[in-house]
Jmol script that loads the backbone (N, CA, C; Angstrom):
load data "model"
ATOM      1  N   UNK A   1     -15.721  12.406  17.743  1.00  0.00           N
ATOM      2  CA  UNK A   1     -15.851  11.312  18.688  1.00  0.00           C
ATOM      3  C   UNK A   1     -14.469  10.932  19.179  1.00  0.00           C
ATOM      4  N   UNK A   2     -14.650  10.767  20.084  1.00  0.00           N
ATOM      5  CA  UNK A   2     -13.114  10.098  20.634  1.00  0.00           C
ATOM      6  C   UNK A   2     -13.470   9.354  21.596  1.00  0.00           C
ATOM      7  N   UNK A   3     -12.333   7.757  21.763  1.00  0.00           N
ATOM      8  CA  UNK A   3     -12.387   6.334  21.928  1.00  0.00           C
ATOM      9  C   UNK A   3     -10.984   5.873  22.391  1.00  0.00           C
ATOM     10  N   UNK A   4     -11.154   5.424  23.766  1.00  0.00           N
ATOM     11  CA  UNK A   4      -9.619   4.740  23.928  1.00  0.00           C
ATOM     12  C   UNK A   4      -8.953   3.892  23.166  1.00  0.00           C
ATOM     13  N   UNK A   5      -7.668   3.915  22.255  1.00  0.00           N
ATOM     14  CA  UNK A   5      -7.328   2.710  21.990  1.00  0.00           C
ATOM     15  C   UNK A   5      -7.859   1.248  22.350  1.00  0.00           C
ATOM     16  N   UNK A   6      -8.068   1.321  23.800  1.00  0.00           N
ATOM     17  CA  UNK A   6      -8.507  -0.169  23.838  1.00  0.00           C
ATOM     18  C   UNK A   6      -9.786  -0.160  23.467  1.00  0.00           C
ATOM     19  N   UNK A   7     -10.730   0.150  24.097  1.00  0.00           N
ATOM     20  CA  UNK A   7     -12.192   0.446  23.322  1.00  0.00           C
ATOM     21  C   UNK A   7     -12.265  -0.013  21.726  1.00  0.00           C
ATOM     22  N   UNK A   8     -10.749   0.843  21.178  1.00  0.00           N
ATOM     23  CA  UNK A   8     -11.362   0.511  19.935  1.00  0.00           C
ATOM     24  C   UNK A   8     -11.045  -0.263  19.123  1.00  0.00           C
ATOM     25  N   UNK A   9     -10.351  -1.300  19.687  1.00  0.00           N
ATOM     26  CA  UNK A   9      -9.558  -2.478  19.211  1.00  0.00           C
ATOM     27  C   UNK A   9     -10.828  -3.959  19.204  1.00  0.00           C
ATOM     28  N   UNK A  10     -12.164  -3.558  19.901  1.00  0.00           N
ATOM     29  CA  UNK A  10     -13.498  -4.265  19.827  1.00  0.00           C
ATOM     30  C   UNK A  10     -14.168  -3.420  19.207  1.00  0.00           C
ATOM     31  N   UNK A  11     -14.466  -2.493  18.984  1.00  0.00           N
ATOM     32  CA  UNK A  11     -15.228  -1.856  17.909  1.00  0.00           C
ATOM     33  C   UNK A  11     -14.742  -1.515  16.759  1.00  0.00           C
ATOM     34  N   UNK A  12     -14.043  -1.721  16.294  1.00  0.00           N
ATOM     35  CA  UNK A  12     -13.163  -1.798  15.124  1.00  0.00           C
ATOM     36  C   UNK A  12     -14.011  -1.573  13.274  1.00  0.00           C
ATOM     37  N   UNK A  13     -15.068  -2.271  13.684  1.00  0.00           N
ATOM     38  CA  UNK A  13     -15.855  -1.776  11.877  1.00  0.00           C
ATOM     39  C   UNK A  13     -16.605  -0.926  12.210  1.00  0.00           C
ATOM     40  N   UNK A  14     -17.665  -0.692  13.534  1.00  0.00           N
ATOM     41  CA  UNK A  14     -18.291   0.211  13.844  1.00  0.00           C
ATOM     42  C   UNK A  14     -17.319   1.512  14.025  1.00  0.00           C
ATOM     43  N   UNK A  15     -16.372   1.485  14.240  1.00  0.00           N
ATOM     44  CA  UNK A  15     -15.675   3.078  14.317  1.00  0.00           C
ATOM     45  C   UNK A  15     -15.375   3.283  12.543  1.00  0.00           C
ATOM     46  N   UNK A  16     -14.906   2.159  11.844  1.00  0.00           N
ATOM     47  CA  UNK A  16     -14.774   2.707  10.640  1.00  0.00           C
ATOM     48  C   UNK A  16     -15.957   2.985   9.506  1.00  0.00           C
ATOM     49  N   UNK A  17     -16.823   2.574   9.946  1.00  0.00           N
ATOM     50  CA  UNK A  17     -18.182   2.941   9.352  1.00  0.00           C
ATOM     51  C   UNK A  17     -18.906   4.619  10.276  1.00  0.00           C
ATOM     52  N   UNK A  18     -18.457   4.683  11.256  1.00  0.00           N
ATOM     53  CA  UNK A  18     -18.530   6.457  11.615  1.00  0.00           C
ATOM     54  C   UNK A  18     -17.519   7.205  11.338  1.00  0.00           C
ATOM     55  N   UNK A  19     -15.900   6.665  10.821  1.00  0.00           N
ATOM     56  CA  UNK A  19     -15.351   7.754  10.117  1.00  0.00           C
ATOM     57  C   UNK A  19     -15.918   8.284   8.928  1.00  0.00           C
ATOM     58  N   UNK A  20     -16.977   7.437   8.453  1.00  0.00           N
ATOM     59  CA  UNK A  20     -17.447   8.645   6.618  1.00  0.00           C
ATOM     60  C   UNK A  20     -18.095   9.409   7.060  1.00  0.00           C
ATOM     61  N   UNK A  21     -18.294   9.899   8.685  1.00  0.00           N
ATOM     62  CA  UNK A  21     -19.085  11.018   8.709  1.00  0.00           C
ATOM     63  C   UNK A  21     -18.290  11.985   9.579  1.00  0.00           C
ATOM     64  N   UNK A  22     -17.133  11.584  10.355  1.00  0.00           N
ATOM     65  CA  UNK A  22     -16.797  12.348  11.079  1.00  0.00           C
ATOM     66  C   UNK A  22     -15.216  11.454  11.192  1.00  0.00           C
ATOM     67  N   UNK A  23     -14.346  12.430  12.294  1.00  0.00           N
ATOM     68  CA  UNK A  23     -13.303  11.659  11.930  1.00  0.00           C
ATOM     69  C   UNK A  23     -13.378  11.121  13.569  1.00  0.00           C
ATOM     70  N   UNK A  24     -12.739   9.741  14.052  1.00  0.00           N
ATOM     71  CA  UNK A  24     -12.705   9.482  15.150  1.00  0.00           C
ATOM     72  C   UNK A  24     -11.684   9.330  15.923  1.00  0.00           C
ATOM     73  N   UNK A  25     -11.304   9.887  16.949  1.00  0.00           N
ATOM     74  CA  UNK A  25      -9.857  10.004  17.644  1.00  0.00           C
ATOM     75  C   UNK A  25      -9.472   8.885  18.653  1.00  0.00           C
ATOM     76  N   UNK A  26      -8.465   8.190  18.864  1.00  0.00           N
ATOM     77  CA  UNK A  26      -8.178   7.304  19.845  1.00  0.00           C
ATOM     78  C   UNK A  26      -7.229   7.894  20.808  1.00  0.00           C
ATOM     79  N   UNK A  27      -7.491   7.578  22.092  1.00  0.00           N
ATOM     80  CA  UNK A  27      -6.816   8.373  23.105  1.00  0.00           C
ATOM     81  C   UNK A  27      -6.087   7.322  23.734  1.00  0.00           C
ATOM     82  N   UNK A  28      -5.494   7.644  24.412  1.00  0.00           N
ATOM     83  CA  UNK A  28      -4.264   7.004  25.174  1.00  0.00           C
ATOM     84  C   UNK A  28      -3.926   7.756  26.606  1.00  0.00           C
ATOM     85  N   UNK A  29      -4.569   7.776  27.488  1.00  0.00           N
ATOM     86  CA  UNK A  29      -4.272   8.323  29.142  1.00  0.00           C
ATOM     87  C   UNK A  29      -4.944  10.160  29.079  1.00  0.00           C
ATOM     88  N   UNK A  30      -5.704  10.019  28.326  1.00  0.00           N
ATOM     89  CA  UNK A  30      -6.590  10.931  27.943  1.00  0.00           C
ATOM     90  C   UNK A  30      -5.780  11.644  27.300  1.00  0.00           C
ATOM     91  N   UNK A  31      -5.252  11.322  26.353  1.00  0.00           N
ATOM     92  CA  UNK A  31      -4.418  12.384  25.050  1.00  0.00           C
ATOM     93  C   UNK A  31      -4.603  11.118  23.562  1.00  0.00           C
ATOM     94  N   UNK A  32      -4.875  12.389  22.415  1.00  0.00           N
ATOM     95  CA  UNK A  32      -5.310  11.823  21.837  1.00  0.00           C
ATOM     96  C   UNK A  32      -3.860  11.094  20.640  1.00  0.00           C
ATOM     97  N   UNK A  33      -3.845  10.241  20.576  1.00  0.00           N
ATOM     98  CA  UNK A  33      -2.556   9.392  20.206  1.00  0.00           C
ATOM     99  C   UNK A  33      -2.714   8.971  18.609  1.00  0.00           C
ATOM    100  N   UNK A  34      -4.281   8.753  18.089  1.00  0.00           N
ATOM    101  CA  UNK A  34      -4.392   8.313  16.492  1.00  0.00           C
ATOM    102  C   UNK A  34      -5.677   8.826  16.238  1.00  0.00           C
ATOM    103  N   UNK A  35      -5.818   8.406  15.284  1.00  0.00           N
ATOM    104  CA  UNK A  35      -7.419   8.692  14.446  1.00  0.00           C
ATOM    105  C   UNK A  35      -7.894   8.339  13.112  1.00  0.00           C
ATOM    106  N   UNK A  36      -8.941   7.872  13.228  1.00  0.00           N
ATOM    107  CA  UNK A  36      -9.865   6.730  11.768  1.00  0.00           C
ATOM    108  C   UNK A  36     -10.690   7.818  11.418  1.00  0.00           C
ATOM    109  N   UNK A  37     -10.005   8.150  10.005  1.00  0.00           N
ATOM    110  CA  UNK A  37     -10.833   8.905   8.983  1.00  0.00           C
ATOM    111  C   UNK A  37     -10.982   8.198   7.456  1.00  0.00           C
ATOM    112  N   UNK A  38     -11.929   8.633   7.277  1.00  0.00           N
ATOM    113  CA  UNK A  38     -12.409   8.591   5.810  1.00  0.00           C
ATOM    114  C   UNK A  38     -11.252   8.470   5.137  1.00  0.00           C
ATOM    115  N   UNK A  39     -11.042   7.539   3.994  1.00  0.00           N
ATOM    116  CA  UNK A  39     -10.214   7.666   3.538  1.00  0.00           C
ATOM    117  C   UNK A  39     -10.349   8.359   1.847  1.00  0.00           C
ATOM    118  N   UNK A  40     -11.513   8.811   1.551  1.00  0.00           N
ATOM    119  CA  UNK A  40     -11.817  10.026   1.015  1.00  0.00           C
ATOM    120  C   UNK A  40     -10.983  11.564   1.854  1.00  0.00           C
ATOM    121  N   UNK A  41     -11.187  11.597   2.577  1.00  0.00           N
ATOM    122  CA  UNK A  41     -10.791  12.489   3.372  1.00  0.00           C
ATOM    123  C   UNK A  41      -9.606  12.897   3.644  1.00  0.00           C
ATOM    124  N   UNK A  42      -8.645  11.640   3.738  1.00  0.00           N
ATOM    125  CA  UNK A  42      -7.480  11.394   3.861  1.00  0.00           C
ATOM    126  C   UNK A  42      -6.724  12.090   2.658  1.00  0.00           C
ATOM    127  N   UNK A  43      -7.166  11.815   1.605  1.00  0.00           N
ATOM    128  CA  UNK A  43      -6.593  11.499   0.433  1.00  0.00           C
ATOM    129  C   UNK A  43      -6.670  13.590   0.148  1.00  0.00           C
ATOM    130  N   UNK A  44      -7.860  13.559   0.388  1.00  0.00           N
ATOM    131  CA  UNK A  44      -7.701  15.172  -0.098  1.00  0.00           C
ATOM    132  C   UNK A  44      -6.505  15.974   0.848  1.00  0.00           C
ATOM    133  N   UNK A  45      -6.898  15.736   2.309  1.00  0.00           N
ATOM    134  CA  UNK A  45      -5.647  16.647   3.058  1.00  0.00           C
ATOM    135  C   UNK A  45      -4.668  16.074   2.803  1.00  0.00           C
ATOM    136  N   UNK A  46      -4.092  14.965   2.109  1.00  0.00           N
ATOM    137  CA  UNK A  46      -2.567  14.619   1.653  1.00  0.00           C
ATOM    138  C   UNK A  46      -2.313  15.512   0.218  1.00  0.00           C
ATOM    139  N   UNK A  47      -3.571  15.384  -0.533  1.00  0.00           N
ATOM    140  CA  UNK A  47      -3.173  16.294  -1.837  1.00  0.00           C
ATOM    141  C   UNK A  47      -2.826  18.000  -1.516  1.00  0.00           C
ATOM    142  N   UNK A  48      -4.000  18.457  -0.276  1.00  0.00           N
ATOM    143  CA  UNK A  48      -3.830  20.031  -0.060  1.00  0.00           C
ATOM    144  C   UNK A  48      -2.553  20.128   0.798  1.00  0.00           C
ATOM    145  N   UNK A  49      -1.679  19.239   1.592  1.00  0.00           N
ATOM    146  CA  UNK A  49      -0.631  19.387   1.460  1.00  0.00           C
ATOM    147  C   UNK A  49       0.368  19.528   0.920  1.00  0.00           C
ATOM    148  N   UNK A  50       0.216  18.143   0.000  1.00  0.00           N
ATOM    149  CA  UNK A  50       1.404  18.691  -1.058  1.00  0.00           C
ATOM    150  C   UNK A  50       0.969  19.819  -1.741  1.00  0.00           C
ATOM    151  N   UNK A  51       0.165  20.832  -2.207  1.00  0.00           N
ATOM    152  CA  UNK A  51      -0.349  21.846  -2.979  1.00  0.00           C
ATOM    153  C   UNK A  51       0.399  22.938  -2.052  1.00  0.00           C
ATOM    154  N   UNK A  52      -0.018  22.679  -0.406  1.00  0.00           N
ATOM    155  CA  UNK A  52       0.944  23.650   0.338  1.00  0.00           C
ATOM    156  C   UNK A  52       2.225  23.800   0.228  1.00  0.00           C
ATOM    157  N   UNK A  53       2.873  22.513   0.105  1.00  0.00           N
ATOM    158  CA  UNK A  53       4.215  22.712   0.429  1.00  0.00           C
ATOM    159  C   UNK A  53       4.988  22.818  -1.474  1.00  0.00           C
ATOM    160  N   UNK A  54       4.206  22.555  -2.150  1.00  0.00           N
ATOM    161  CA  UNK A  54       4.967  22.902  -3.572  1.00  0.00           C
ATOM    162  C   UNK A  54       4.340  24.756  -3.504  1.00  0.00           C
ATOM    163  N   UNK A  55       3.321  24.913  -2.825  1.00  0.00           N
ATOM    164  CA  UNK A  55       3.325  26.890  -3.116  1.00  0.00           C
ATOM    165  C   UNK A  55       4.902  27.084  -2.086  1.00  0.00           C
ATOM    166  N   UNK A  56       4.769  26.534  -0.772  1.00  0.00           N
ATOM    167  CA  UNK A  56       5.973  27.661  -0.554  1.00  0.00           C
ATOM    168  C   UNK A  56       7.362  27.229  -0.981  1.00  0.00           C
ATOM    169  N   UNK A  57       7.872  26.128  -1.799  1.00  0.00           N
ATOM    170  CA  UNK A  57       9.182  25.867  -1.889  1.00  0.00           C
ATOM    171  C   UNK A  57       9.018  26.987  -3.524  1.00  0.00           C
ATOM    172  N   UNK A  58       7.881  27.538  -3.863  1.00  0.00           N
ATOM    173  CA  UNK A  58       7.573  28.612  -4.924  1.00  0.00           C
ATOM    174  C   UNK A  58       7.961  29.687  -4.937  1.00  0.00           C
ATOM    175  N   UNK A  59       7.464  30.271  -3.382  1.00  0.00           N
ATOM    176  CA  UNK A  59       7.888  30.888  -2.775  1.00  0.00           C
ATOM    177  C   UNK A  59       8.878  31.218  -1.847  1.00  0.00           C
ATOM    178  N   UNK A  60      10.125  30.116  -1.523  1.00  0.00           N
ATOM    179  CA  UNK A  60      10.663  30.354  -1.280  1.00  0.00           C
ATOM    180  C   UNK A  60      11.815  30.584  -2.475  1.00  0.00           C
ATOM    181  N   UNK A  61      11.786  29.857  -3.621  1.00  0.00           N
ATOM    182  CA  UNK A  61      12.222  30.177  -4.582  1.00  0.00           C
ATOM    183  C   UNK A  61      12.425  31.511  -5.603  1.00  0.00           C
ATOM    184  N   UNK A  62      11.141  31.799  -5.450  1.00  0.00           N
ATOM    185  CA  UNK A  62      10.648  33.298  -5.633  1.00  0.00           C
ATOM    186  C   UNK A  62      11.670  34.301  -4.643  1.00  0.00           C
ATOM    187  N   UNK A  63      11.773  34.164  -3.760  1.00  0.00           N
ATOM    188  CA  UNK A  63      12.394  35.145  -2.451  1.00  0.00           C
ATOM    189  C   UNK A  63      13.814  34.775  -2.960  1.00  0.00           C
ATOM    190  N   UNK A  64      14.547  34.178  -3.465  1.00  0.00           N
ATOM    191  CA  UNK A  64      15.828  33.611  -3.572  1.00  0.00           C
ATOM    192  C   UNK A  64      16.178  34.509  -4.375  1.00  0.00           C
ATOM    193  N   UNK A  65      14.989  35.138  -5.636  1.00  0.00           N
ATOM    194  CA  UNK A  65      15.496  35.659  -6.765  1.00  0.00           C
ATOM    195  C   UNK A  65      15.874  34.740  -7.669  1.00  0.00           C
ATOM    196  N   UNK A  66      15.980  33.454  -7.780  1.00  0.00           N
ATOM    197  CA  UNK A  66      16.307  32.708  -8.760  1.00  0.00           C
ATOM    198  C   UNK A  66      15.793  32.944 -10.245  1.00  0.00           C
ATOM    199  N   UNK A  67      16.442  32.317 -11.713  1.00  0.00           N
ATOM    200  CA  UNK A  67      16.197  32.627 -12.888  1.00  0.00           C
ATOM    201  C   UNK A  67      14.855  32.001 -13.171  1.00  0.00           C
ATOM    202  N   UNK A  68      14.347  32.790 -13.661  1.00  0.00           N
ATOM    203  CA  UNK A  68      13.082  31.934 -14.510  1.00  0.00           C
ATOM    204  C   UNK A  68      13.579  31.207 -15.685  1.00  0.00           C
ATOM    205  N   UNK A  69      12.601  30.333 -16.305  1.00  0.00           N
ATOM    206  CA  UNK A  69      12.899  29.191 -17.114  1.00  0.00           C
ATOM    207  C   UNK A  69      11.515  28.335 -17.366  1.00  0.00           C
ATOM    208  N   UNK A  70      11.539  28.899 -18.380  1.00  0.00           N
ATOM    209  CA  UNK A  70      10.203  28.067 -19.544  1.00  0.00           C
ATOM    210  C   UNK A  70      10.044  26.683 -18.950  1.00  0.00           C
ATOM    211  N   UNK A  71       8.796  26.438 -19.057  1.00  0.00           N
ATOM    212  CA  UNK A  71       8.485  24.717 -18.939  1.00  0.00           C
ATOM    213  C   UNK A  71       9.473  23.787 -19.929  1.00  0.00           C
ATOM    214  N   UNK A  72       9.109  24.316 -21.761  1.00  0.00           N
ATOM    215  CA  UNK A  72      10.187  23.642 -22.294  1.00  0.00           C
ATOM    216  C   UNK A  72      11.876  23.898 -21.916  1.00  0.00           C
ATOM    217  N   UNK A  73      12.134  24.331 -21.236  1.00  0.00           N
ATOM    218  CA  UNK A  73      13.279  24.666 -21.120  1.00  0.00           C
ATOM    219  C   UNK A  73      13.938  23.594 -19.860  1.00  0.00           C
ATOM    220  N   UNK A  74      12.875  23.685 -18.917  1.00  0.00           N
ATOM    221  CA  UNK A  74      12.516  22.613 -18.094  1.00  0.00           C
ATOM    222  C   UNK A  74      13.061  21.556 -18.590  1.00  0.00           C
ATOM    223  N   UNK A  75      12.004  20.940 -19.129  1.00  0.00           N
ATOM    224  CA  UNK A  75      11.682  19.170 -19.899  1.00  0.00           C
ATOM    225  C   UNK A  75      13.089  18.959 -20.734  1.00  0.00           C
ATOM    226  N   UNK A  76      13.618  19.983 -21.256  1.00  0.00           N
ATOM    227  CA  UNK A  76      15.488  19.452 -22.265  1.00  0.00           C
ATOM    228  C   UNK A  76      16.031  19.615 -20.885  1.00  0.00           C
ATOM    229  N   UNK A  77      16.615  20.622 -19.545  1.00  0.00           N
ATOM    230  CA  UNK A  77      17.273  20.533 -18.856  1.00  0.00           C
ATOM    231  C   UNK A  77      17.081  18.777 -17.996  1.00  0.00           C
ATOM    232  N   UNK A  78      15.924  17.998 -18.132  1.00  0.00           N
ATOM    233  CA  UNK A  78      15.361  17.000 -17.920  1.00  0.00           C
ATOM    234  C   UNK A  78      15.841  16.241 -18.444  1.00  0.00           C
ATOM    235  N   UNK A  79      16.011  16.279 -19.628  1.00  0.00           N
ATOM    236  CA  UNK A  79      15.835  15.134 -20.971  1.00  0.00           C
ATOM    237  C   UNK A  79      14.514  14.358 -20.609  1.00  0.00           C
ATOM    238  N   UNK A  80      13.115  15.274 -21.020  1.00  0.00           N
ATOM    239  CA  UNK A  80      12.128  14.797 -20.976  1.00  0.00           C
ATOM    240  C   UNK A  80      11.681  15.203 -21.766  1.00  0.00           C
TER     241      UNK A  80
END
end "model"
wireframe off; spacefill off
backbone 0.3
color backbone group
């Protein structure tokens, strides 16, 4: 669904009661500028991001050739 900003500054609980089913976009001069999602929803694509971006700093680590090093080895270089 998509909704002008202004539009949706009066519909305001009704758009957030149709984000648990879909996500809803607010436009601005017909481009879409924000959007009311689930905040179930939210929460997962913030976690599968960070999951993305800790695989490739893995992988970029990996490509570096850098030393491997035990978890415990980890946690004393820590003092944890």
């Amino acid at each position: 669904m998509e909704i002008t900003a202004t539009k949706a500054r009066d519909q305001l609980g009704r758009l957030i009661d149709r984000a648990h089913s879909e996500p809803v976009y607010l436009t601005r001069h017909n481009r879409r500028v924000g959007a009311i999602v689930d905040v179930d929803t939210l929460d997962r694509l913030l976690e599968a991001a960070e999951e993305l971006e800790d695989i490739a700093a893995y992988d970029a680590a990996k490509a570096e050739g850098g030393e491997s090093v035990t978890l415990d080895e980890l946690r004393r270089e820590l003092g944890l």
